[in-house]
C-alpha positions as CSV (number, residue, x, y, z in Angstrom):
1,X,0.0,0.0,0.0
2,X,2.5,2.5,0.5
3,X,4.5,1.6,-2.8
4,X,1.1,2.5,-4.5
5,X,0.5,5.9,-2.5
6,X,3.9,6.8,-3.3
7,X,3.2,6.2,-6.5
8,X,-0.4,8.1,-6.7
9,X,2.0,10.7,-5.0
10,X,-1.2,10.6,-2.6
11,X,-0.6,10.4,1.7
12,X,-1.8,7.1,3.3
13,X,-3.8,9.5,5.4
14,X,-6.4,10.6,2.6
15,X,-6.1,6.8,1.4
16,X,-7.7,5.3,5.2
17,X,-9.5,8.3,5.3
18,X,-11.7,7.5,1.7
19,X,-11.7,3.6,3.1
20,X,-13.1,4.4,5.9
21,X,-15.3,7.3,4.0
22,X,-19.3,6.4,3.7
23,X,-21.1,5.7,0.3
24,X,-23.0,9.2,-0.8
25,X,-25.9,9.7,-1.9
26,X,-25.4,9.5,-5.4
27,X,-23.6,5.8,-4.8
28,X,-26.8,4.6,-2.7
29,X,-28.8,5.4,-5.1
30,X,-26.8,4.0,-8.2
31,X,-26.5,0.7,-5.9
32,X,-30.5,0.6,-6.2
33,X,-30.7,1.6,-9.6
34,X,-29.0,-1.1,-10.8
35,X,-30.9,-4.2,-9.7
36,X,-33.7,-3.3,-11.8
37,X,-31.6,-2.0,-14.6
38,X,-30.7,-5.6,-15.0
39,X,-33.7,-6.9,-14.2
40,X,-35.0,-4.5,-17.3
41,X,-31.8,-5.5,-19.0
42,X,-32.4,-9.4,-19.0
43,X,-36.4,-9.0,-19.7
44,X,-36.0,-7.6,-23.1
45,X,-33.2,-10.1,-23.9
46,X,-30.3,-7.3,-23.7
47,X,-31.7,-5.6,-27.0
48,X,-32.0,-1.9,-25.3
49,X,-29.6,0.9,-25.2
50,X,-29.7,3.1,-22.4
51,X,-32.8,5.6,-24.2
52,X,-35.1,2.5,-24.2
53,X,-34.0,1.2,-20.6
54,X,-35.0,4.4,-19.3
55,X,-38.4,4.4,-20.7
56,X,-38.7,0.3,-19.5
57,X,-36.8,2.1,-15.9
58,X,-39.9,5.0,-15.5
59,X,-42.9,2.2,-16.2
60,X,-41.3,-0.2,-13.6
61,X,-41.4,3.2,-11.2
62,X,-37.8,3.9,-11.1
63,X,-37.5,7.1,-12.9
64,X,-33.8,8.5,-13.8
65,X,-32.0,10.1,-16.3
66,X,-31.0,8.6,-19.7
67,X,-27.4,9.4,-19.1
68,X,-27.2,8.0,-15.5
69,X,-28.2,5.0,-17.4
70,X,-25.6,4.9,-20.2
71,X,-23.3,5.5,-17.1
72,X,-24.4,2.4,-15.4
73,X,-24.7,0.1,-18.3
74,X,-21.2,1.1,-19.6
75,X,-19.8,0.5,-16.1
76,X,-21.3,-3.0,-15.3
77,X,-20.8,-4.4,-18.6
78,X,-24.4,-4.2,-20.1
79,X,-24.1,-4.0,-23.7
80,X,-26.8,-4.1,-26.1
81,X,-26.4,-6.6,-29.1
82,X,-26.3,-4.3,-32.5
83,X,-27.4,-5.1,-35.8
84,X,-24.0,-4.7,-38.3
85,X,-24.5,-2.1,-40.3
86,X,-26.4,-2.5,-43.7
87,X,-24.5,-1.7,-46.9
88,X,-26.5,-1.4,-50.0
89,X,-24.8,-4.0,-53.0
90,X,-27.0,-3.5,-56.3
91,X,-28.4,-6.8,-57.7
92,X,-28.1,-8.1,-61.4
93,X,-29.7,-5.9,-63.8
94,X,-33.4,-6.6,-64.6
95,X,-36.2,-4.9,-66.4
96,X,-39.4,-4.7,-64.1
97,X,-42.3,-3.2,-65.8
98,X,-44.2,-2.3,-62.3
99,X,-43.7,1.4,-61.3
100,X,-42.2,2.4,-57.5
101,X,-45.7,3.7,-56.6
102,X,-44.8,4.3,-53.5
103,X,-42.1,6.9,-54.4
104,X,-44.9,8.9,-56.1
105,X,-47.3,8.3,-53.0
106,X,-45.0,8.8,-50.3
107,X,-44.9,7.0,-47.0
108,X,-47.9,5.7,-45.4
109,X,-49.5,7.7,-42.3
110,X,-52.3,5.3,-41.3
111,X,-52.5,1.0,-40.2
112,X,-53.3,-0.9,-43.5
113,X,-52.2,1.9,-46.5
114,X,-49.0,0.4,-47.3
115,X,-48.0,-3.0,-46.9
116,X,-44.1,-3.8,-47.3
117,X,-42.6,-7.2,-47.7
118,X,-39.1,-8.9,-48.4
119,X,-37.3,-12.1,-47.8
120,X,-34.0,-12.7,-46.1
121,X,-31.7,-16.5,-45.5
122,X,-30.3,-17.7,-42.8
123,X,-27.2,-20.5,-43.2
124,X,-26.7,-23.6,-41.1
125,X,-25.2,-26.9,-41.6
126,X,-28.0,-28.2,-42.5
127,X,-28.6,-25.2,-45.6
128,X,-30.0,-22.3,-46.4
129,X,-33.3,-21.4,-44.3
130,X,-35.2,-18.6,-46.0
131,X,-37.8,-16.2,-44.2
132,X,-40.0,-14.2,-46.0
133,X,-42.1,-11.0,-44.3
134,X,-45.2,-8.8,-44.8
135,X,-45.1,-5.8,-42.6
136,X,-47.5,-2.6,-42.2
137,X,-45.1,0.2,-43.1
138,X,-46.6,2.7,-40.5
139,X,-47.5,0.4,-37.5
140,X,-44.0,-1.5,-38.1
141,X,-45.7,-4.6,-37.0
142,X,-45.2,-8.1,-38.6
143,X,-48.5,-8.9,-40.3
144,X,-47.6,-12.4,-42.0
145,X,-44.3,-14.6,-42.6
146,X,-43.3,-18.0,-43.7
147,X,-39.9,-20.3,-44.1
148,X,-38.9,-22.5,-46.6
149,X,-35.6,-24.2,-47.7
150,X,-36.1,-23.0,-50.8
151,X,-36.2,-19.4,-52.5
152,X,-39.2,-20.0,-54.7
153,X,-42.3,-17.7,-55.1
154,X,-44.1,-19.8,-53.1
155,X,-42.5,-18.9,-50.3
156,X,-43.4,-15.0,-51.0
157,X,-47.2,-16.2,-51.6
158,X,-47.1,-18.1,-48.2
159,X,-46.0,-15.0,-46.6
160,X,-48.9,-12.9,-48.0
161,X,-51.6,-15.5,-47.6
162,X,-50.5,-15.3,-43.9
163,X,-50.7,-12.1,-43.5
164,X,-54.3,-12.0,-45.4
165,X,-55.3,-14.4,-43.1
166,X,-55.7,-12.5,-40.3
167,X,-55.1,-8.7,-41.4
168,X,-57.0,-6.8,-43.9
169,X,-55.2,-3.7,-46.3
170,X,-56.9,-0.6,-47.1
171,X,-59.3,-0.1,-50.2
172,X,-56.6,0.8,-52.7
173,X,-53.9,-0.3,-50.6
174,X,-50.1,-0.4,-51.8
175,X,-47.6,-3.8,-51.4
176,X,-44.1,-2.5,-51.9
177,X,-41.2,-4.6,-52.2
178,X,-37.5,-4.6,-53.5
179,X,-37.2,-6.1,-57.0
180,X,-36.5,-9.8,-56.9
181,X,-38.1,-12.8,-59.0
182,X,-40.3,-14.2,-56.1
183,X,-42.0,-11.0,-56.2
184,X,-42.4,-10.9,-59.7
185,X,-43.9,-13.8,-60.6
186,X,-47.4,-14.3,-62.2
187,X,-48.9,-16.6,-59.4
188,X,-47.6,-13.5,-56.4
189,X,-49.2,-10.9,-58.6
190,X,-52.3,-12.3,-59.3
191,X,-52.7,-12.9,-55.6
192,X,-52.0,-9.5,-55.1
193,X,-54.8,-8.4,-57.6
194,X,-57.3,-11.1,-55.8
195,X,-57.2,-9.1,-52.8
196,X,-57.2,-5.6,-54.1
197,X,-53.4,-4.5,-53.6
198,X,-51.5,-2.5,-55.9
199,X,-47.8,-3.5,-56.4
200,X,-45.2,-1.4,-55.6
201,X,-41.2,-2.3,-56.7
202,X,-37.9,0.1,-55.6
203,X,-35.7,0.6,-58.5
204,X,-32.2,-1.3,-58.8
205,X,-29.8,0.3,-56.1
206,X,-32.5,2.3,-54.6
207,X,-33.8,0.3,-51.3
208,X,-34.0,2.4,-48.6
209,X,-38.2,3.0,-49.3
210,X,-38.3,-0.6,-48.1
211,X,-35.7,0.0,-45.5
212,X,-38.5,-1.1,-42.6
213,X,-38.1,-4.8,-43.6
214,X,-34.3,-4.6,-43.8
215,X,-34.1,-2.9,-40.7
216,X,-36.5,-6.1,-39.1
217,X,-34.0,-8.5,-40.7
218,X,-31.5,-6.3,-38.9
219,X,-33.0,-6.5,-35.0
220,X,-33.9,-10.2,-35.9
221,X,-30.0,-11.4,-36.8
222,X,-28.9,-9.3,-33.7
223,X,-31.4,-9.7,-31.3
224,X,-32.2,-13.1,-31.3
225,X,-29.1,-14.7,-31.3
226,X,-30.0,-16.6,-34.2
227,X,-26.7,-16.3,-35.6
228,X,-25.6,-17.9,-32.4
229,X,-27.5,-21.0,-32.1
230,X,-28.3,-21.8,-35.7
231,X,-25.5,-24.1,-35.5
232,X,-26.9,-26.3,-32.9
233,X,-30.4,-26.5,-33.3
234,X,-32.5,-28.4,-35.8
235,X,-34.3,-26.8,-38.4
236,X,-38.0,-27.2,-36.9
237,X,-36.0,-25.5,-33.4
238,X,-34.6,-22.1,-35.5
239,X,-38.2,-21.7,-36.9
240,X,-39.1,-22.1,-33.4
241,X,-36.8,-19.1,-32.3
242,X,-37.9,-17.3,-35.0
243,X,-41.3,-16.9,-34.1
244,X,-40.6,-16.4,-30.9
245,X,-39.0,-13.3,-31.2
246,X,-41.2,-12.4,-33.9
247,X,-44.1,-12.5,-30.8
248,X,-41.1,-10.2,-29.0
249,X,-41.0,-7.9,-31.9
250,X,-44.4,-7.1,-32.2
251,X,-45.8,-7.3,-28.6
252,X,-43.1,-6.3,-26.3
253,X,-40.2,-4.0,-28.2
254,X,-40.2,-0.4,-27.6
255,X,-39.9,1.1,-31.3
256,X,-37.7,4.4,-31.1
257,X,-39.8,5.5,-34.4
258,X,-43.2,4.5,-33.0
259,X,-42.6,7.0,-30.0
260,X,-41.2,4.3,-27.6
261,X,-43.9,1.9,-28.0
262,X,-44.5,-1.5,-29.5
263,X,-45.6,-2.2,-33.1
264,X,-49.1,-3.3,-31.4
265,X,-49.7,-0.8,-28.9
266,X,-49.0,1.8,-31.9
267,X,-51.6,-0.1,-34.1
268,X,-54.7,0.1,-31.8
269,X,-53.6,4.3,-32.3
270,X,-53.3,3.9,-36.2
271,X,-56.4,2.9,-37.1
């Protein structure tokens, strides 16, 4: 100890005297804070940052600041999982003769005026595992999905006949999607046209009007640990996961561009 105060160039004195000092305020109350914090932490599977653990912190009756938070979570270690960072690759060139309506329209202010869809894969040892998506472009919630081991437009259909199943669009409702064959074949649009949607495509190398579904993919791949455990589990187990945090996703995730609440909390106010 005196090797180290030396060091410090600080007098043993003031070192027995901040031993022996009492916690303040400020450490009491950090010391209660935290329990919570990682009882908030752990309940929403160590997806929030500090701005949505503080809004999880004030419902559970502990109100505090945002960056007392940040503070906290940086200095215990809590860490919430990130989605890498999306770069935009252009596909292979392709002529689609379907307009980006939704360009011309603009973004959708009310539940059922907009649909959006898209498909992403997950690899494991056992292959490629593809999950398609329908989702209402201004409630953000999940409306219909399906899995396959095999990219085919039936998997896009399944994915809409879901979502039809149990959701209804708008009269005159849009379904915009990035170009890709499964979305462009006959048997999809003629389903489309069945149940009165319009189709909608983004134009090569311009995605981000569809950037709500590639944001989902996002969270999903991050916050799940999919990525994790796809090694290990069987096929029937990932799709499993998947809909688990799909129920997660909709139902309990605070959406920073809902105002903080979940995709169906902010549908029952989008009507």
């Amino acid at each position: 100890m005196k090797r180290l105060c030396n060091a410090m160039e600080v007098p043993r004195s003031s070192f027995y005297e901040w031993l022996g000092r009492p916690p303040s305020v400020r450490a009491i109350e950090d010391a209660q804070l935290l329990r919570p914090l990682r009882k908030a932490f752990a309940a929403h599977r160590g997806v929030y940052g500090s701005p949505r653990l503080k809004r999880a912190l004030d419902a559970m009756g502990h109100r505090c600041g945002r960056h007392r938070v940040a503070r906290l979570m940086r200095e215990h270690g809590l860490v919430a999982k990130q989605a890498r960072r999306f770069r935009p690759r252009p596909g292979r060139a392709a002529q689609y003769q379907v307009p980006n309506r939704l360009l011309e329209r603009g973004p959708a202010t009310r539940r059922g005026e907009v649909w959006v869809g898209d498909y992403t894969y997950i690899h494991t040892r056992r292959g490629w595992l593809f999950l398609a998506v329908v989702m209402d472009q201004c409630t953000r919630k999940v409306l219909g999905w399906a899995t396959s081991e095999y990219r085919t437009a039936e998997l896009t259909c399944a994915a809409l006949r879901n979502a039809l199943q149990r959701h209804r669009p708008r009269r005159g409702a849009l379904f915009h999607l990035d170009q890709g064959i499964e979305y462009a074949a006959n048997r999809f649009k003629r389903l489309l046209a069945a149940d009165g949607l319009t189709q909608s495509i983004s134009r090569r190398a311009y995605c981000y009007d569809n950037a709500h579904v590639e944001s989902f993919f996002g969270s999903l791949k991050a916050e799940s640990d999919v990525t994790e455990d796809q090694m290990q589990i069987s096929v029937p187990g990932l799709i499993s996961h998947i809909e688990d945090y799909l129920r997660f996703y909709n139902r309990k995730r605070l959406h920073s561009a809902l105002g903080f609440r979940t995709p169906a909390e902010f549908d029952k106010l989008a009507a």
